[in-house]
C-alpha positions in Angstrom: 106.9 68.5 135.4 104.2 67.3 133.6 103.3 67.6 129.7 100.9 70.6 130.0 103.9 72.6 131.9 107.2 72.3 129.8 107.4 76.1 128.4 109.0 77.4 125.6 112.4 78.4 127.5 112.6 74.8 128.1 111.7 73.8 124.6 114.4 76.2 123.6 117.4 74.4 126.1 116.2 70.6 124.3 116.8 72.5 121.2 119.8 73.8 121.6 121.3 70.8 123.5 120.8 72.3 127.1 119.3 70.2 129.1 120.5 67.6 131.2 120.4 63.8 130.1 117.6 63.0 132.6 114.9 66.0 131.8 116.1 65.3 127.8 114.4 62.1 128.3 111.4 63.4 130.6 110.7 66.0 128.0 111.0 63.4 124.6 108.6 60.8 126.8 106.2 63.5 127.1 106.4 64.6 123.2 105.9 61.3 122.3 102.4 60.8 123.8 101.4 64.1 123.5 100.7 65.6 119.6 100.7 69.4 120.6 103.4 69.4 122.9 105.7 67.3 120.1 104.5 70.4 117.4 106.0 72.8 120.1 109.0 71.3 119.7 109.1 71.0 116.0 108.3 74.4 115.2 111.0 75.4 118.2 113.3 73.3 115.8 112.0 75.0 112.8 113.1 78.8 114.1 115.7 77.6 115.7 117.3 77.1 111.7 115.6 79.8 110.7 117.4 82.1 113.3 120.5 80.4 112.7 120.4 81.4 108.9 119.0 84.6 109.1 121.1 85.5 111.6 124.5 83.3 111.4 127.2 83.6 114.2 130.6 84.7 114.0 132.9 85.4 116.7 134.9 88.7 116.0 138.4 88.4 117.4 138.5 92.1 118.4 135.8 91.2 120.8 138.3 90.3 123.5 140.6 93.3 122.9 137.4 95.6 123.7 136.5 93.7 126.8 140.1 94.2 128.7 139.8 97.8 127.7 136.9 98.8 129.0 137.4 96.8 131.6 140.4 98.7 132.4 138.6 101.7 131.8 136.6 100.9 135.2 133.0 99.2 135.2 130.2 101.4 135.3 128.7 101.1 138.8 125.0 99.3 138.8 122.1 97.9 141.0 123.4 94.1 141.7 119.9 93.2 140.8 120.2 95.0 137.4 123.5 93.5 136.6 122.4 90.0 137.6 119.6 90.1 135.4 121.4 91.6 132.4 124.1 89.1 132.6 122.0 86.3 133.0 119.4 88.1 129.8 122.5 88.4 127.2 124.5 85.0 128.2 126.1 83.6 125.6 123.8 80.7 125.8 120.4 82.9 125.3 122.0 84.0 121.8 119.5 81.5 120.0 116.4 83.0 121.9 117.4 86.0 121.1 118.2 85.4 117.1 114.7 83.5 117.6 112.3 86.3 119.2 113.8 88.5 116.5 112.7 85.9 113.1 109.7 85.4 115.0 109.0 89.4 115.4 109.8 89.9 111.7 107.1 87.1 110.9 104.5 88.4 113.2 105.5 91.6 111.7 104.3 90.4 108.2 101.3 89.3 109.7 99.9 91.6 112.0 101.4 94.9 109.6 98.1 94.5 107.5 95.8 94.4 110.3 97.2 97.2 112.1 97.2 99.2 108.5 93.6 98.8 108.3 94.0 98.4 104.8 91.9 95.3 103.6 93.1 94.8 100.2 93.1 91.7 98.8 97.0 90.9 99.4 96.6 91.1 103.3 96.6 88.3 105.1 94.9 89.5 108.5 94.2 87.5 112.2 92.9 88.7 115.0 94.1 87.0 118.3 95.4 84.0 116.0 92.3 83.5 114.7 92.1 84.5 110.7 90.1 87.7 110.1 90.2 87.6 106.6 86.7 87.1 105.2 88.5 86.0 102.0 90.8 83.7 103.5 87.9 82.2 105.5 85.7 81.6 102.6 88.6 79.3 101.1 89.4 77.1 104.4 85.4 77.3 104.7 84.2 75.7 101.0 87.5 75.1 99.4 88.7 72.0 97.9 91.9 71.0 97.1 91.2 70.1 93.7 89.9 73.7 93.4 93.2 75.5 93.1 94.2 79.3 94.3 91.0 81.9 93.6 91.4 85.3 92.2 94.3 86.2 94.7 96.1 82.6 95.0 94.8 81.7 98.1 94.2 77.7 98.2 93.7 74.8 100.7 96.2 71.7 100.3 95.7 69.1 103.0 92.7 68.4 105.1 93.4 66.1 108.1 92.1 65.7 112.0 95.0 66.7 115.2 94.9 64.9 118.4 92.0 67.1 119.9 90.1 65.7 116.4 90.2 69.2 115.3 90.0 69.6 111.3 93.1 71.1 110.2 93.9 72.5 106.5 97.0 73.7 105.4 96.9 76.7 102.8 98.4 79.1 100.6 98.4 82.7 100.3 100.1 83.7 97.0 99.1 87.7 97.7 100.5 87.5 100.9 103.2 86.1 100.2 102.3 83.4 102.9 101.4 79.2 103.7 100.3 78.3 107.1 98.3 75.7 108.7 94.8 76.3 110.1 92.7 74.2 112.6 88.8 74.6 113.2 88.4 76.2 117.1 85.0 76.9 118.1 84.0 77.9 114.7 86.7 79.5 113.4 90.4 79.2 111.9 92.9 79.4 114.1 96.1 79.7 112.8 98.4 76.8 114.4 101.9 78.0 111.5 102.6 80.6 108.9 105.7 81.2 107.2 106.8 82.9 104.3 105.9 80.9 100.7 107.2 84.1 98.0 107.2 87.3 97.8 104.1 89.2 98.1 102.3 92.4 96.3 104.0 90.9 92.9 102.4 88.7 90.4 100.1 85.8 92.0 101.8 82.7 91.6 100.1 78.9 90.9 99.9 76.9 94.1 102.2 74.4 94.1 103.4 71.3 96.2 106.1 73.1 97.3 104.8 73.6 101.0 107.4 75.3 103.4 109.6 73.1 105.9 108.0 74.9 108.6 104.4 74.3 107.9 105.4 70.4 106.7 106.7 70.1 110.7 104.0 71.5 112.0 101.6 69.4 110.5 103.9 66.2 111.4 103.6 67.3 114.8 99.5 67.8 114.4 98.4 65.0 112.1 96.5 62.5 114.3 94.4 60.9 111.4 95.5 60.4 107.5 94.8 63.0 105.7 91.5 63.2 103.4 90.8 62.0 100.1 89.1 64.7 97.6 85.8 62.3 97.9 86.3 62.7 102.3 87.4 66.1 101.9 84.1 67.1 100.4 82.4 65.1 102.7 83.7 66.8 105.6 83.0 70.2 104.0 79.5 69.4 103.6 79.0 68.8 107.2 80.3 72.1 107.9 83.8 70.4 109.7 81.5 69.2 112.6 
């Protein structure tokens, strides 16, 4: 298996203590030579803690009581097919996917809500394909500086820095969304590499702070290839239009 072809399900097993000893070792070889692949498994780490708070396991005794009675009741007859794969879909072991899928649905749900609304005001934080649509947004990671602090609607750039395909990368803040993330420059525009929730949004717009969630502060671990900039370098790159 080579580094471009580990996929999230196997991410997920090295997460959750899975995998065997010898592809354990395959996959951490790969991660450390490979930038991307190694901020895969970070942020993997990050919602697997995420799901595990938001969504903490308990084991309810009168589970075992309900499965000998229905099973006494007589199984309800089904395609072997059908009950393969829904045995194999809810095993006990896929219970961290599945806690996972469902904090990663309620993020995307924060972040795609406002585009699909169609509403535009200026506490949406919108993306198109990954890529941020928000003129606002893209005006800050465009010509702001760090020294510049949040605009009208707290949105600010922290750190500037270059990933392992010497992509510029800054991390920012979106106080009217409610949101920080980390941004790199792809083919002339901002994708969006992390976003996770920074406060709440729609209240009062809040100063930027250092205070830079644990999710976004793994992701850029995972991406930083270069230091990152100083303000004099940080302007520098701004005036050559992050080329």
């Amino acid at each position: 298996m080579t580094v471009t072809n580990w996929t999230d399900e196997a991410l997920m097993r090295r997460v959750d203590g899975e995998m065997t000893a010898d592809e354990s070792a395959r996959l951490d070889a790969d991660v450390a030579g490979d930038l991307a692949l190694a901020g895969r498994l970070a942020a993997m780490r990050s919602l697997r803690d995420a799901a595990r708070a938001a969504f903490p396991a308990a084991v309810d005794a009168r589970d075992e009581a309900l499965a000998r009675m229905i099973a006494g009741q007589g199984a309800v007859e089904t395609k072997p097919g059908v009950r393969a794969w829904l045995g194999e879909a809810f095993a006990p072991r896929k219970a961290g996917l599945w806690a996972g899928l469902a904090v990663a649905g309620f993020v995307a749900g924060v972040v795609l809500g406002p585009a699909l609304g169609g509403s535009g005001s200026g506490g949406d934080l919108v993306t198109r394909d990954g890529v941020v649509a928000e003129a606002a947004l893209v005006r800050v990671l465009d010509t702001g500086l760090a020294a510049d602090g949040p605009d009208g609607d707290g949105r600010a750039v922290g750190l500037t820095f270059r990933d392992g395909q010497q992509r510029w990368c800054r991390t920012f803040d979106h106080a009217g969304a409610g949101m920080a993330g980390l941004a790199c420059r792809d083919g002339g525009a901002w994708r969006i590499e992390a976003l996770a929730r920074s406060g709440p949004a729609g209240g009062e717009i809040r100063m930027a702070s250092s205070e830079t969630p644990a999710a976004i502060l793994a992701a850029v671990d995972g991406a930083m290839a270069e230091p990152a900039l100083d303000p004099t370098q940080e302007r520098a790159a701004r005036e050559a239009g992050w080329r």
